[in-house]
matplotlib code that plots the C-alpha trace (Angstrom):
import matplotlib.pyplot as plt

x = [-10.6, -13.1, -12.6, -14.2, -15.7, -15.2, -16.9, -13.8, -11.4, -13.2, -13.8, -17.0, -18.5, -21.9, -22.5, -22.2, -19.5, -17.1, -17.6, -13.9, -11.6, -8.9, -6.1, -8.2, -9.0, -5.4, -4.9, -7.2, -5.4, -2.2, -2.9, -5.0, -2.0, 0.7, -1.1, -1.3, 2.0, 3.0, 0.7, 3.4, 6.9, 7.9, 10.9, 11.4, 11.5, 13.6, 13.0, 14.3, 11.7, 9.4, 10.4, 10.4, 7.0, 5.4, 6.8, 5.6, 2.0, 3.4, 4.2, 1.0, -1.2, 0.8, 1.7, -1.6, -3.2, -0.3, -0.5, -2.1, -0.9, -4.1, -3.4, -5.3, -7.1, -4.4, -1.1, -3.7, -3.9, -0.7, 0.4, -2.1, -1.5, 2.1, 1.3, -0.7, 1.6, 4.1, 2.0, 0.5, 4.8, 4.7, 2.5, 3.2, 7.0, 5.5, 3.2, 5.6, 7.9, 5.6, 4.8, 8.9, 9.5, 12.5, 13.2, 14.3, 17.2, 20.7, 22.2, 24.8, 27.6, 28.4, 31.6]
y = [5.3, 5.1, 4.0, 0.8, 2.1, -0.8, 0.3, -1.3, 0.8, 4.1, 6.4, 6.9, 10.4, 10.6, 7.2, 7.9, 6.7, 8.7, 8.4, 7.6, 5.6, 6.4, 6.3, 8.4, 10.9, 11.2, 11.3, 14.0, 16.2, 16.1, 17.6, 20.1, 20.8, 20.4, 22.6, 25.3, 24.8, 25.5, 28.6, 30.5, 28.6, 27.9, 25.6, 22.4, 18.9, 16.6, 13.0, 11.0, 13.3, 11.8, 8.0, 8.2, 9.7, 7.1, 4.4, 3.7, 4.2, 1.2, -0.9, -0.4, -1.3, -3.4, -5.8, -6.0, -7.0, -9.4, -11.2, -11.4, -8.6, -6.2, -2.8, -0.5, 3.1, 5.3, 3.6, 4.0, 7.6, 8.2, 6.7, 8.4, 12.2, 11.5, 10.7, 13.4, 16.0, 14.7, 14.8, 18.0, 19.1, 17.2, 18.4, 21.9, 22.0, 20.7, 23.0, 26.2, 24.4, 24.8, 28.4, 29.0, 31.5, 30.2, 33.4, 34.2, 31.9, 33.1, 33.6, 31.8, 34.1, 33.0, 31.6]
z = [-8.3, -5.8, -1.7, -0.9, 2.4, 4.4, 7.9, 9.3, 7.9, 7.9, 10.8, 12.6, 13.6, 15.7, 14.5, 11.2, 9.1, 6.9, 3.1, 2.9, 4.2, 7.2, 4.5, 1.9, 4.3, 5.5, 2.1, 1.9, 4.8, 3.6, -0.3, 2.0, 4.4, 1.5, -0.8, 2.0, 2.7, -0.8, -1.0, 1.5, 0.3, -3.2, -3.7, -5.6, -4.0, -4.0, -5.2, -2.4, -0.5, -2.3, -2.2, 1.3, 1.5, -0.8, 0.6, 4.1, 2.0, -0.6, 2.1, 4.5, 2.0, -0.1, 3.1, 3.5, 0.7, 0.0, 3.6, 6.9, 8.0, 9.3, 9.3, 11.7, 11.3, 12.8, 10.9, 7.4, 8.3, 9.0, 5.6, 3.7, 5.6, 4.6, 1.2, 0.5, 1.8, -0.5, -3.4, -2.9, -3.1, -6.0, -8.0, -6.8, -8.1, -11.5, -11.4, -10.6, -13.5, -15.8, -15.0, -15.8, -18.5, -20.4, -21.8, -18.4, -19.0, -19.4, -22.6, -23.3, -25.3, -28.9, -29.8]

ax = plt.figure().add_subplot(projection="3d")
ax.plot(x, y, z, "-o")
ax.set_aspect("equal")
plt.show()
């Protein structure tokens, strides 16, 4: 998909406005931070982990587009940094799942 870059919802630097969105860009951040994060630490996540980090993303945007609820910058950003990070986990552990060897595995003994 693409951002809508709604001057509103985007941040402003010098005057000039970002080419994404506050919630892309914390979007953005947080597959940058998560996928240095998983550079260093290799472990598997765990799904409620990653309910609760989609979730306050679901219902920012999902109250507001339903409703009259207006979001602002900072909450979009937050929402989207926290989403990001959890996707960038994400997509690591199915990444390190698929560079398993399953010869690796234990044997079992033959009855």
């Amino acid at each position: 998909g693409e951002c809508h870059q709604l001057a509103d919802r985007s941040y402003f630097i010098n005057g000039n406005q970002m080419p994404f969105c506050a919630r892309d860009l914390g979007l953005f951040i947080g597959l940058a931070i998560g996928s240095g994060i998983v550079t260093f630490y290799r472990y598997k996540i765990h799904p409620i982990l990653v309910l609760i980090g989609l979730v306050p993303l679901a219902l920012d945007g999902g109250v507001q587009l339903l409703t009259d609820y207006e979001s602002n910058n900072t909450l979009r950003m937050i929402t989207g940094f926290i989403a990001g990070l959890v996707l960038a986990l994400l997509l690591a552990h199915f990444m390190f799942a698929l560079q398993e060897d399953p010869s690796h595995e234990e044997s079992k003994p033959s009855q």
